[in-house]
C-alpha positions in Angstrom: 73.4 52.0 -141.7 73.3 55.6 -140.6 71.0 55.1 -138.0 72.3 51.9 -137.0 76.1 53.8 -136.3 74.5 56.2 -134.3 72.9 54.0 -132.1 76.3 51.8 -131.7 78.2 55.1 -131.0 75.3 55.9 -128.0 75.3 52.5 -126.4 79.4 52.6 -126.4 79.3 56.0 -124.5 76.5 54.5 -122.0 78.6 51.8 -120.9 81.7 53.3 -120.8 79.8 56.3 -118.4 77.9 53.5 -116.1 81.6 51.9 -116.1 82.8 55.0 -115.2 80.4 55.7 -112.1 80.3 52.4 -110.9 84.4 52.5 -110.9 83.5 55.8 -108.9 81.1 53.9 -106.6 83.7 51.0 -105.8 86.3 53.6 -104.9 83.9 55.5 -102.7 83.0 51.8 -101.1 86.4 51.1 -100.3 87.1 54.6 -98.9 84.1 54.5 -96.5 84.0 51.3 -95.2 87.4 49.5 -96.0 89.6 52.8 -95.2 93.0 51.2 -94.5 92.4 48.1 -96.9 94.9 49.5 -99.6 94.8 49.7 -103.1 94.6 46.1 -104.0 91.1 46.3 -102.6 90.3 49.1 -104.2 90.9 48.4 -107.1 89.3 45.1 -106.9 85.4 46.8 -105.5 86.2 49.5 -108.6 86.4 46.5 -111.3 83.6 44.6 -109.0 81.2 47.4 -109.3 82.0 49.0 -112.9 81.7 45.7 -114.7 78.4 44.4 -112.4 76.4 47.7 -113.4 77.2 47.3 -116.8 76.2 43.1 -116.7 73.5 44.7 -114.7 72.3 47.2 -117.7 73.2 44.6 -121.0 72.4 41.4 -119.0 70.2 39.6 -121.8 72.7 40.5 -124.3 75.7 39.1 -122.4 74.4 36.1 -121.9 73.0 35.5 -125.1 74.6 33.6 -127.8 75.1 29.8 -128.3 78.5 28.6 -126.5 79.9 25.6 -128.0 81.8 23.0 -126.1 85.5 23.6 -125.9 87.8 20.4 -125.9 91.2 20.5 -127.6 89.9 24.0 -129.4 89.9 25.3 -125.6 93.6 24.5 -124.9 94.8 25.8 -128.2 93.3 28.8 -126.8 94.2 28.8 -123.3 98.0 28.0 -124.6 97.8 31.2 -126.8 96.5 33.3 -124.5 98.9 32.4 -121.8 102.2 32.0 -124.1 101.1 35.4 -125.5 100.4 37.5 -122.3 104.0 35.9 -121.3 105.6 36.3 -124.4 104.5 39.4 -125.0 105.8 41.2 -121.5 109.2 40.3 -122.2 109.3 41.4 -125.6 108.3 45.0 -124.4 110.8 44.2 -122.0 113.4 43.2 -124.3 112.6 46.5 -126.2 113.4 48.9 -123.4 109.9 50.6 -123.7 108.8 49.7 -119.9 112.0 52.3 -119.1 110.5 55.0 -121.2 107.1 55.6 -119.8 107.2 56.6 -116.2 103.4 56.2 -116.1 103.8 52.0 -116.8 106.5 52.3 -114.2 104.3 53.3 -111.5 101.4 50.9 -112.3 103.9 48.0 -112.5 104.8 48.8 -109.1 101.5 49.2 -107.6 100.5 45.6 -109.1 103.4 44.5 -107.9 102.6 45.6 -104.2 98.8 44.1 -103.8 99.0 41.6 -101.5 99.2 37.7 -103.6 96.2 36.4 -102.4 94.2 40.0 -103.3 96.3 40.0 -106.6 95.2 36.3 -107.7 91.3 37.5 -107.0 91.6 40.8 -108.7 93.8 40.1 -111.7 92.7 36.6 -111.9 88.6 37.2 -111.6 87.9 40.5 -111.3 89.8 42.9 -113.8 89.0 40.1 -116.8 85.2 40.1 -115.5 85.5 44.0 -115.7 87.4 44.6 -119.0 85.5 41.8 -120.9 82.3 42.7 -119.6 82.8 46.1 -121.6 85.2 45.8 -124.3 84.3 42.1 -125.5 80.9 41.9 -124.1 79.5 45.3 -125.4 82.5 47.0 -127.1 83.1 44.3 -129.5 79.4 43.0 -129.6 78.1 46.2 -130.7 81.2 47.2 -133.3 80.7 43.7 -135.1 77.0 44.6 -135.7 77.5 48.2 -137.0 79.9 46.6 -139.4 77.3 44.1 -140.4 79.1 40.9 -138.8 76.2 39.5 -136.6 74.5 36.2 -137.7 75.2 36.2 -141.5 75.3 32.7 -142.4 74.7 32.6 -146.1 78.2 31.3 -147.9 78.0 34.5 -150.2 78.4 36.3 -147.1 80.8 34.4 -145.3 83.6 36.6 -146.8 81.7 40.0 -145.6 80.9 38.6 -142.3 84.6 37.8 -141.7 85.8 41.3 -142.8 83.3 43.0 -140.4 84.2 41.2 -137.6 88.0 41.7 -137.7 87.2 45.2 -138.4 85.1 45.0 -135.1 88.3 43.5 -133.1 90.4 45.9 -134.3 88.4 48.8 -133.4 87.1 47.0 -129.4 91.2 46.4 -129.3 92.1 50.0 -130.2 89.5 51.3 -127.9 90.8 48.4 -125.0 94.9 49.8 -125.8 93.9 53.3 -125.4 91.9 52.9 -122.0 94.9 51.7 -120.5 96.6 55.3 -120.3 100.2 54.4 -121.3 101.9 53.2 -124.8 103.4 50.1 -122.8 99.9 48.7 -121.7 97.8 50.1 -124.7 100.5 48.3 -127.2 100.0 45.2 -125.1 96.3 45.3 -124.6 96.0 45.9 -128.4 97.4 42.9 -129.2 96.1 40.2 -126.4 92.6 42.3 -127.1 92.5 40.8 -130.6 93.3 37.3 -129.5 90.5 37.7 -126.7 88.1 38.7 -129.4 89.1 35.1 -131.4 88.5 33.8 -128.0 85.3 34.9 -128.2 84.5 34.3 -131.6 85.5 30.5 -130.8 83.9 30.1 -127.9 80.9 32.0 -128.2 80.2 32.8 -124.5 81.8 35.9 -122.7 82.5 33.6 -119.4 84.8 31.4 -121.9 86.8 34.8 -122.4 86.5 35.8 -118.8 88.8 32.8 -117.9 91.3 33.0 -120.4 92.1 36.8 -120.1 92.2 35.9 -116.4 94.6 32.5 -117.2 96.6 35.2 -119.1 96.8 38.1 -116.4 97.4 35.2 -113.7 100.8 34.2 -115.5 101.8 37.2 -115.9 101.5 38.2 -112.4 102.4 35.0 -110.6 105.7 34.4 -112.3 106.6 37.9 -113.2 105.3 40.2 -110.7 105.7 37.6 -107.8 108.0 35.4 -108.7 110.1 37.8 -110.5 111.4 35.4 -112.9 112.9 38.0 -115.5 115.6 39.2 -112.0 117.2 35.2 -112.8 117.6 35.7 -116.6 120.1 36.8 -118.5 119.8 38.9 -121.7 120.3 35.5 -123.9 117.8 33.3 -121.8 115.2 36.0 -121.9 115.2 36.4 -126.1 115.3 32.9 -125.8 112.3 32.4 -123.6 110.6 35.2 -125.5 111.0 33.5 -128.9 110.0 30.3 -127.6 106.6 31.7 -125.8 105.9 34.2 -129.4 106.7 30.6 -131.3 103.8 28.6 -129.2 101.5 31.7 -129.3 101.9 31.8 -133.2 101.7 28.3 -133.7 98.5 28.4 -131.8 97.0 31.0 -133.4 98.2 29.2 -137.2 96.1 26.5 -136.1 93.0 28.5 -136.2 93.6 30.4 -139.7 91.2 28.9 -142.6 88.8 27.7 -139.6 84.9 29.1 -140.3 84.2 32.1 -137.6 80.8 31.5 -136.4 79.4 32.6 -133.2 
């Protein structure tokens, strides 16, 4: 178990460094040959190029795994992951936090400048390719198998193997919250990191989770960001709209309680 910690704990610090430098490389990309491009496309060759190296690196694992096919399971899941990503803004809205942190501020803003057709690509593709390659795809992976949650199928262990791997998305969440750099995003990545783990838990392919983080980002920044929808409510309409999207996303997520995890 020892040894098997240790090796987790390296393999987490490998991909978050080739992350890192290929982050570095995409920046440098867009300096040198796309100087006046902006930061839309910047960020978009950083996410591009961190989460390809890592694919790159853990490609047999990644793509491992037996996917199973999605039907009405898939729209539970899409609904929860969009009513939560929506649900979820406005109640840190509704809460005032956003004003607090001046560093969730400026990021709001700079999201909210990228170009739409830029914005769709890199929040809708590109950032969820990125953030699960690492944090699902290898983060989580590797967690759930230092915990002893990967392919125990005995019925004696179903009880262990369910402990280990919600101990494994609450640590990949944790780890996804605090990358984010400010208590507005890391509260909200927390939570919609969890869900993206029972995404992936129900899916069992990382391309499944790829879209649905990527659904969820997408109605976030279409109808908030762009569309702006929160400057045409009022106080009442918004905890009304906020209870409504929290209700679906809970009601969703009910449906999957008592349901065998088995990836």
């Amino acid at each position: 178990m020892k040894n098997r910690g240790w090796g987790t704990a390296g393999t987490l610090i490998a991909a978050l460094l080739l992350y890192e430098i290929g982050k570095l490389a995409g920046a440098l990309a867009a300096r040198t040959l796309l100087p006046d491009s902006g930061e839309g496309v910047r960020s978009l060759l950083m996410h591009l190029a961190g989460g390809g190296l890592v694919y790159l690196v853990w490609r047999k694992e990644l793509c491992a795994g037996k996917g199973r096919t999605a039907g009405k399971t898939g729209l539970r899941l899409l609904l929860l992951c969009v009513s939560s990503a929506l649900g979820l803004n406005l109640l840190l809205a509704l809460t005032g936090l956003v004003t607090l942190s001046g560093s969730f501020q400026e990021t709001a803003a700079t999201q909210a400048a990228v170009p739409v057709g830029i914005g769709i690509v890199l929040y809708g593709v590109a950032a969820p390719f990125s953030e699960e390659v690492l944090f699902r795809g290898i983060f989580y992976r590797k967690a759930r198998e230092a915990f002893g949650g990967e392919g125990a199928g005995e019925v004696t262990e179903q009880a262990r193997t369910v402990r280990a791997r919600r101990a494994a998305a609450v640590v990949s969440a944790l780890m996804f919250g605090i990358y984010h750099g400010n208590l507005v995003q890391g509260i909200y990545a927390f939570l919609i990191g969890l869900l993206l783990c029972l995404v992936y838990e129900r899916t069992g392919r990382l391309p499944a989770v790829v879209l649905f983080h990527g659904a969820g980002n997408l109605a976030v920044y279409l109808l908030i960001d762009v569309a702006g929808i929160g400057d045409y409510l009022s106080s009442g309409a918004a905890v009304g709209l906020c209870v409504l999207l929290l209700v679906a996303a809970l009601l969703c997520l009910k449906s999957f309680s008592g349901v065998r995890e088995n990836v």
